[in-house]
N, C-alpha and C positions, 0 to 999 in steps of 0.2 A: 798279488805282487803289485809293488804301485811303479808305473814307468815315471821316468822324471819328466819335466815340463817342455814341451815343443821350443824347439829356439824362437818362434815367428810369436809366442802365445806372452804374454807379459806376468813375469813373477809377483804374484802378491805377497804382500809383507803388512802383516800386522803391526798393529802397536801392542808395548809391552804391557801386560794384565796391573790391570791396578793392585797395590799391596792390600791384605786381606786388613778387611777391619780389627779393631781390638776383640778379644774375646769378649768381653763386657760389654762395648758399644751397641752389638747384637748386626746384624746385616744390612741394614738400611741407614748406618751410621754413617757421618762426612767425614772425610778424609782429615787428616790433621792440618791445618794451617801453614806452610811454611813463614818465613821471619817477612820476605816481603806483603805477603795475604795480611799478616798479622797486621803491618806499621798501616794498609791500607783500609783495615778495616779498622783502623782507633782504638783497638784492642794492645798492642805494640807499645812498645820504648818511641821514642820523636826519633831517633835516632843515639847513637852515641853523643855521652854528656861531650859539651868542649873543654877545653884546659883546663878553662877558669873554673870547673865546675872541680873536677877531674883534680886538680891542684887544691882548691877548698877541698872538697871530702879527707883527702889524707891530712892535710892541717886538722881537721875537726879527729880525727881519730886520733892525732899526736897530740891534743888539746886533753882527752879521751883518758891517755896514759897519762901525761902531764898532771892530771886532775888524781886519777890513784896513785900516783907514787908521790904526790899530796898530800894525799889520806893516811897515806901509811908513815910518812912523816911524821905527823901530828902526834903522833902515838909515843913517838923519841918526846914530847916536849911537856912530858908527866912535871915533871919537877919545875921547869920553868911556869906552869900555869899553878901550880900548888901556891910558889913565892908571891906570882900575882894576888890571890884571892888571902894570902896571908896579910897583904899588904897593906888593905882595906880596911876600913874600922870595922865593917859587919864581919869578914871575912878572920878576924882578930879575934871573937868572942866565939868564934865557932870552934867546936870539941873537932880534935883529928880524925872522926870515922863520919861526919858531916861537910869536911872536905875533902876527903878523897873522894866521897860519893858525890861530889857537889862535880869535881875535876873527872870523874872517869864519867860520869850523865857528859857534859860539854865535852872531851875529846871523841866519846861514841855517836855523841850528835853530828860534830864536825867532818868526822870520817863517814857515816852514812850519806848525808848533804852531798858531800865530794866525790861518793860513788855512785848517787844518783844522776848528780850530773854528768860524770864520765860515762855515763849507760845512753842518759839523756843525747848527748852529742852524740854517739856511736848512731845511735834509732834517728834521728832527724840529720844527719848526714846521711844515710841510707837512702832515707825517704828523698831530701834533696839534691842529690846522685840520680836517683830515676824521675825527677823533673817535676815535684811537689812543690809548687810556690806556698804553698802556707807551710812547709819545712823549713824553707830561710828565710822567714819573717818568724817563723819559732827560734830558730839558732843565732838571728838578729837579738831578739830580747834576752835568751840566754847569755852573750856576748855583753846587753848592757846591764842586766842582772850580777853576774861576774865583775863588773866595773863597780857598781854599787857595794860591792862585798869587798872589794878591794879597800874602800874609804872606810871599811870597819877593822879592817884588820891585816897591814900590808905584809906579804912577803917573798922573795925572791920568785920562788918559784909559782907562786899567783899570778903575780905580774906579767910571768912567760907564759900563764894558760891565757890573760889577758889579752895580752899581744896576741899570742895564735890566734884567737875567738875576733879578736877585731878583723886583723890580714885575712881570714878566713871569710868574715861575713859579707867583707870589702870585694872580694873575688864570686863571691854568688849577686851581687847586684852591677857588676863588670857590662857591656854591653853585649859580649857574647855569651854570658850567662843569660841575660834578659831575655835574650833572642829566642834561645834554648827553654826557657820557663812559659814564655809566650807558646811556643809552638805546643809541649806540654800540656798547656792549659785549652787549647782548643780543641786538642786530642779527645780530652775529657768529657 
């Protein structure tokens, strides 16, 4: 029988057992990291993105959809691109199963293009969200690559992935984006 402890004697109090390791780790394995071990050991996030980062990524994703529902446009403008290549002298001596095939190769190209790049934005927003400086010097070039594309062939809704990709790339070189990609970068 165990009597309880003398009033004059001083109660000890353990600390709580540490949680058992993973079954897989085996017994001698380190405890898991909590968020702050993590950001101190430069394994970690820098912290949460700022606004300006935070504000660009969703621009870049409504850039994203902006870009496929592009693509899928394209696809309405069968007859309009037929007229064009009718219009041409070489495009005039060609037999009707030479341009359609000429017309449906160009709107499958256009539309692949448009969902590369909507994939493109999606993965290098991602990247520079978690504080990748060579992700918004990618999304930079993609921004003037889409400007370039625009001079080939404008239209409403280009213009608006345009716009977003510019406002977008304009907010990841912000000075609290800077800040945020610097600290990032020394992490590294």
């Amino acid at each position: 029988m165990t009597t309880p402890p003398e009033p004059d004697q001083p109660q000890r109090s353990f600390p709580p057992a540490p949680p058992p390791p993973p079954s897989d780790a085996g017994p001698f394995a380190a405890p898991p990291l909590n968020e702050s071990e993590l950001r101190a050991s430069g394994d970690g996030p820098a912290g949460p993105p700022p606004k300006e980062v935070r504000a660009s990524f969703w621009l870049w994703i409504a850039g994203a959809v902006l870009s496929t529902i592009s693509a899928l446009l394209v696809l309405t403008q069968r007859d309009a691109v037929v007229d064009q290549v009718r219009s041409t002298p070489e495009g005039a001596s060609l037999g009707q199963e030479h341009v359609d095939s000429l017309v449906l190769t160009t709107l499958l190209a256009a539309v692949a293009v448009s969902l590369v790049v909507a994939a493109l934005y999606v993965l290098f927003a991602f990247k520079a969200r978690a504080g990748r400086n060579w992700a918004r010097v990618v999304l930079a070039l993609l921004t003037g690559a889409s400007l370039l594309f625009q001079l080939v062939g404008v239209s409403i809704l280009g213009l608006l992935v345009a716009l977003v990709g510019i406002v977008a790339t304009v907010l990841l070189f912000l000075p609290g984006a800077n800040q945020y990609f610097t600290a990032a970068q020394r992490r590294d």
